[in-house]
C-alpha positions as CSV (number, residue, x, y, z in Angstrom):
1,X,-80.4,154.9,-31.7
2,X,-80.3,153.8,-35.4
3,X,-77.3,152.0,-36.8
4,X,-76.5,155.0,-39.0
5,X,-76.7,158.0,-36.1
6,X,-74.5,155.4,-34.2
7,X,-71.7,155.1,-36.9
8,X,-72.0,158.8,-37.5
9,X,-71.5,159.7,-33.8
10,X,-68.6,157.0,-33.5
11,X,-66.8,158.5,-36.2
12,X,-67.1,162.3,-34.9
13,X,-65.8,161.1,-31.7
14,X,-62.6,159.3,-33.8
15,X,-62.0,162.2,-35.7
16,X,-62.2,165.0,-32.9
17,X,-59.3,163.0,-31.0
18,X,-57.4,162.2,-34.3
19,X,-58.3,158.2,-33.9
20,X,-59.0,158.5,-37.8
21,X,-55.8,159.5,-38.8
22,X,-53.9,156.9,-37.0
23,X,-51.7,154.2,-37.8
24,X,-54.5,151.2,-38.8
25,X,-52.1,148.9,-36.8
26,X,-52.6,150.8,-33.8
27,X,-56.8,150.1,-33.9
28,X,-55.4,146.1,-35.1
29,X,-53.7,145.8,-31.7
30,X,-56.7,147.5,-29.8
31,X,-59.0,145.0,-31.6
32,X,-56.5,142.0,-30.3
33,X,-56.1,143.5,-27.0
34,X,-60.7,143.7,-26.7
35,X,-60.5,139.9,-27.8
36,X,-58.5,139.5,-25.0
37,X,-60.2,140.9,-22.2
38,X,-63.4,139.3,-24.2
39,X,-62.4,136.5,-23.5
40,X,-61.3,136.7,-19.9
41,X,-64.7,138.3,-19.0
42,X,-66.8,135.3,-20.6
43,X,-64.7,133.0,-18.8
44,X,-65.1,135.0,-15.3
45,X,-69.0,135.0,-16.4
46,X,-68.7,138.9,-15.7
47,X,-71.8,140.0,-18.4
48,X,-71.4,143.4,-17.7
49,X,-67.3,143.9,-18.7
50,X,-68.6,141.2,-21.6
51,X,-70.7,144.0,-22.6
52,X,-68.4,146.8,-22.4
53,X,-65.5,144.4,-24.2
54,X,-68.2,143.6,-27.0
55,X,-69.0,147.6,-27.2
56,X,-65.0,148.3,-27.4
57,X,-64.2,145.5,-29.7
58,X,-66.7,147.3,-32.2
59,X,-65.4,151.1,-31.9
60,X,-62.0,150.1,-32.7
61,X,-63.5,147.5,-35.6
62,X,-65.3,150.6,-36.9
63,X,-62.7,152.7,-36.7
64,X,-60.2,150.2,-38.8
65,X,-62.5,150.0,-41.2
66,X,-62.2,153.4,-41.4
67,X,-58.8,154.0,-41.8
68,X,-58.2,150.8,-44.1
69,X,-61.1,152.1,-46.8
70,X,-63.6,149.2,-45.9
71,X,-67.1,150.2,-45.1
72,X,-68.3,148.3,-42.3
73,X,-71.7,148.4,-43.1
74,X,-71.0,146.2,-46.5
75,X,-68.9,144.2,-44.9
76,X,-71.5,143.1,-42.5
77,X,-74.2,142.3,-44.9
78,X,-71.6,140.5,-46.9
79,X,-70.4,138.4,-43.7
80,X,-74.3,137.7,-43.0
81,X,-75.2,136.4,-46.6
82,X,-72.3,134.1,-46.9
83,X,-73.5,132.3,-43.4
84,X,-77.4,133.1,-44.1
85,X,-77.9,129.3,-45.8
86,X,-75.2,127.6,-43.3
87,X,-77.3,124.5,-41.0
88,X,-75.8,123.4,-37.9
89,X,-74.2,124.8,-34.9
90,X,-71.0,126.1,-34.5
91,X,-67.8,124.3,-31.9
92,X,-67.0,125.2,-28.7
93,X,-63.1,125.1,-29.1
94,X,-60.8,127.5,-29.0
95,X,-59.6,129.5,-25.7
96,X,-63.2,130.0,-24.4
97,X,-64.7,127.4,-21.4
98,X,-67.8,125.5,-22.3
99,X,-70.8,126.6,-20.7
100,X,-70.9,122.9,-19.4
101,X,-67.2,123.1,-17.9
102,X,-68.3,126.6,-16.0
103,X,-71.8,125.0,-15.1
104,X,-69.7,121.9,-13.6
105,X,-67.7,124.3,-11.7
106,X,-70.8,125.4,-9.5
């Protein structure tokens, strides 16, 4: 499925349950709550509810860019060309586990 019938469908399935008239705070806390449960699932190494948080994370990011006038789409390409020249790698820190802590749990 192409980016655009993807979007489209997302945003018929907002506005048939009323998601796109909401409060934008109320997709804020859903996008909080999806980093959440993000996070726990990479640290469980569970790939498949790190999928489905991924997926989740994106609906409500969609849909409060919806409801706060920013079109996703542009903000994307405009995220992409600011880090398209960046060199280097980016840190570890923060409240994920390195890959080399989990790999020294095994």
């Amino acid at each position: 499925m192409e980016y655009e019938e993807l979007i489209n469908k997302i945003h018929d399935w907002a506005h048939q349950r009323k998601i796109d008239q909401a409060d934008p705070r109320v997709e804020f806390m859903k996008m909080a709550e999806e980093l959440g449960e993000l996070s726990g699932a990479y640290n469980k190494q569970n790939h498949e509810r790190l999928v489905d948080s991924i997926g989740d994370l994106q609906i409500a990011l969609l849909i409060f860019c919806q409801l706060v006038g920013v079109d996703h789409k542009k903000a994307l390409t405009a995220a992409y060309q600011e880090i398209a020249d960046r060199q280097g790698k980016t840190t570890s820190a923060g409240v994920f586990i390195k890959q080399s802590d989990l790999e020294k749990k095994n």
